[in-house]
C-alpha positions in Angstrom: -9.4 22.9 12.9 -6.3 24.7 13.1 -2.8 23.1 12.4 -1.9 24.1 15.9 -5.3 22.8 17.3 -4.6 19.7 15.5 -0.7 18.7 16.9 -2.5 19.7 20.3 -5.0 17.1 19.6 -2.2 14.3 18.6 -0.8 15.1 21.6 -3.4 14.4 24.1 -4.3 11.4 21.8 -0.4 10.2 22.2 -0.7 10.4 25.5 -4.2 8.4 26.2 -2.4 5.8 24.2 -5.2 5.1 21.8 -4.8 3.0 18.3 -6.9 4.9 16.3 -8.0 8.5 15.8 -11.1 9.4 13.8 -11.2 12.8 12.1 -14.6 13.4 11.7 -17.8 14.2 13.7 -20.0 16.7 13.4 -19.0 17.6 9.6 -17.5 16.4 6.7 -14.1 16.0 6.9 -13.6 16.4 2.9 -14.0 19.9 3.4 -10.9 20.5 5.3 -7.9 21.8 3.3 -5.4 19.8 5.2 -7.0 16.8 5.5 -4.5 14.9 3.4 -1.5 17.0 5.7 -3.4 15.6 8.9 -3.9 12.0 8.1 -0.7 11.6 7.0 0.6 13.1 10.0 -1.8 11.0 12.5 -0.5 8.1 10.6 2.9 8.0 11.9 1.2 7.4 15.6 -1.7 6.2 15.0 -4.6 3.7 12.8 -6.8 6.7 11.0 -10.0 7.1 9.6 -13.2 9.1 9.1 -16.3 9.1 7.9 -17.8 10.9 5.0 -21.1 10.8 2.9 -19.1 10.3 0.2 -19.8 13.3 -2.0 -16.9 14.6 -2.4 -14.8 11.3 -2.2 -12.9 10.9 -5.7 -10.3 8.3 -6.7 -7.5 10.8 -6.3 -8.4 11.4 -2.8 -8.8 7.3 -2.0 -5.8 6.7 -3.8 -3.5 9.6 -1.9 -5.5 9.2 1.9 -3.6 6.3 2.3 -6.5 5.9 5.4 -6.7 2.6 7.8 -10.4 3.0 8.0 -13.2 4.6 6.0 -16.8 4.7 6.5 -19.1 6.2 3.9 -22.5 7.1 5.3 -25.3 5.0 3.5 -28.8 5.4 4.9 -32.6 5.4 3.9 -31.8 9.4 3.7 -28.8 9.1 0.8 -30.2 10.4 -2.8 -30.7 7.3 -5.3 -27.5 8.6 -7.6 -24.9 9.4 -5.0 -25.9 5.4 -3.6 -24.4 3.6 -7.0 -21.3 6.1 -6.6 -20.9 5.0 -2.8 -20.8 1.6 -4.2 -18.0 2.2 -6.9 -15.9 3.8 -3.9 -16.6 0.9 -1.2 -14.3 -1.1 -3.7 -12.2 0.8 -4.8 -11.5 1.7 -1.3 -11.3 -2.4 -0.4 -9.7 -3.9 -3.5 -7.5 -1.3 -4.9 -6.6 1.1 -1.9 -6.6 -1.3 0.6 -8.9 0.5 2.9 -10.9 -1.1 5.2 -14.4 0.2 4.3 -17.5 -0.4 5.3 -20.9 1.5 5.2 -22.0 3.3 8.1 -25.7 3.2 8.5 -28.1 4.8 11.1 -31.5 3.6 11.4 -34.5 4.1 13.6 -36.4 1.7 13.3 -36.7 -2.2 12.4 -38.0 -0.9 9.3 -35.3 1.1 8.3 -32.7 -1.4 9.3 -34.6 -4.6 7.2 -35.1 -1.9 3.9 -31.5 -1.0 4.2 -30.2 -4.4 5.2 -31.9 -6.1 2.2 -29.7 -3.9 0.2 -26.6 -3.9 1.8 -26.4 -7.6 2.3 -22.9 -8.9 1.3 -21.2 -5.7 2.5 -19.4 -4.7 5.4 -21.6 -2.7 7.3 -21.0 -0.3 10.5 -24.8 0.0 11.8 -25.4 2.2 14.1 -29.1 2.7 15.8 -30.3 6.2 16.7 -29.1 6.6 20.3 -31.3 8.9 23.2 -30.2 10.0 26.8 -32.4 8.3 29.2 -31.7 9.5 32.9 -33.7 6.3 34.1 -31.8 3.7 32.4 -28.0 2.7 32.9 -25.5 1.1 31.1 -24.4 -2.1 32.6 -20.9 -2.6 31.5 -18.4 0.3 30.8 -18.7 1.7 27.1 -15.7 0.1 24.9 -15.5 3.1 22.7 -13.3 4.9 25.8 -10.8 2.6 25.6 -9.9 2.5 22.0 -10.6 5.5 19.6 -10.5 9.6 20.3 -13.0 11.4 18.3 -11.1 14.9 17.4 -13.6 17.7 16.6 -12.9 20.8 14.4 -12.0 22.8 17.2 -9.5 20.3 19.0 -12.4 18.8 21.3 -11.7 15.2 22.0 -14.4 12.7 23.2 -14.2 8.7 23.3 -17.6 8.6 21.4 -19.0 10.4 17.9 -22.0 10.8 20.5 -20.8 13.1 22.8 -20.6 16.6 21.0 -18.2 17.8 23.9 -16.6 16.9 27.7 -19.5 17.4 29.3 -21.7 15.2 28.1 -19.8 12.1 29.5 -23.0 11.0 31.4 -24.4 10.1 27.7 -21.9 7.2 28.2 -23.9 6.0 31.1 -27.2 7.0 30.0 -27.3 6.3 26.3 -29.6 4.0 25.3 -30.9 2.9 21.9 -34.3 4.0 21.2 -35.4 0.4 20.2 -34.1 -2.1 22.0 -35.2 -5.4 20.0 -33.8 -3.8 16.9 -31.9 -6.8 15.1 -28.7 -5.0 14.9 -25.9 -7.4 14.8 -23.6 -4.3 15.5 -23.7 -0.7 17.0 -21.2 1.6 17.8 -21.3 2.4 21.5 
């Protein structure tokens, strides 16, 4: 994302009147050379956060974010080693950098969820289930997710949802459906 594309973004975001922008999706926002420049910026509007898998998440960069939210990305998938330094961060983040951090975790099935849930249990934990468009099903009540956050993608794309992967998938909000619904999820993001 481009500085310019960015202050575009904050912008549009200003105007929705959201409390929270989320710089990620799509990618990992570590990689971005100005991230520090852009959360401290969103910051003076807005709530901020992002989430990473954590691999290049260090101290420094916890201690100087200065972020609202963080999510680090924990699932059956994440190698064994990069797990126990996930768990050093989710604390730091929490009890030193006052960081509201939780684990973001994306299963697909009930047995995913209970191997994953046995391990997380005590944490804060953003589960998500794997999500599928499914023209013959509808949402009942309007998706919360429009309401309060803007996604911001690399190239200035916003979206009330890290599911939609631009503006014209804004039927995924009516169609989405989880692929199991008896999952025991106690929370999803929409």
């Amino acid at each position: 994302m481009t500085v310019k594309t960015f202050f575009e973004s904050l912008d549009i975001c200003k105007k929705l009147k959201v409390p929270e922008v989320w710089l990620h999706n799509w990618g990992e926002p570590l990689l971005h050379p100005n991230l520090l420049g852009f959360v401290s910026t969103a910051k003076r509007y807005f709530k901020v956060g992002f989430a990473t898998n954590g691999s290049l998440l260090t101290h420094y960069i916890l201690r100087n974010l200065k972020l609202d939210y963080l999510d680090l990305s924990y699932n059956c998938s994440t190698p064994e080693d990069l797990k126990k330094d996930l768990t050093d961060l989710y604390f730091s983040a929490n009890y030193s950098y006052n960081i509201d951090c939780r684990f973001r975790s994306m299963v697909f099935s009930k047995e995913e969820y209970e191997q994953l849930n046995e391990k997380l249990k005590g944490y804060k934990v953003r589960w998500q289930r794997g999500m599928i468009y499914d023209p013959d099903w509808k949402r009942d009540v309007p998706c919360p997710a429009r309401e309060k956050v803007c996604v911001i993608y690399w190239d200035g794309t916003k979206v009330p949802c890290c599911r939609m992967n631009n503006r014209a998938d804004e039927k995924i909000c009516i169609h989405c459906r989880e692929v199991q619904d008896d999952m025991p999820i106690p929370f999803k993001l929409c």
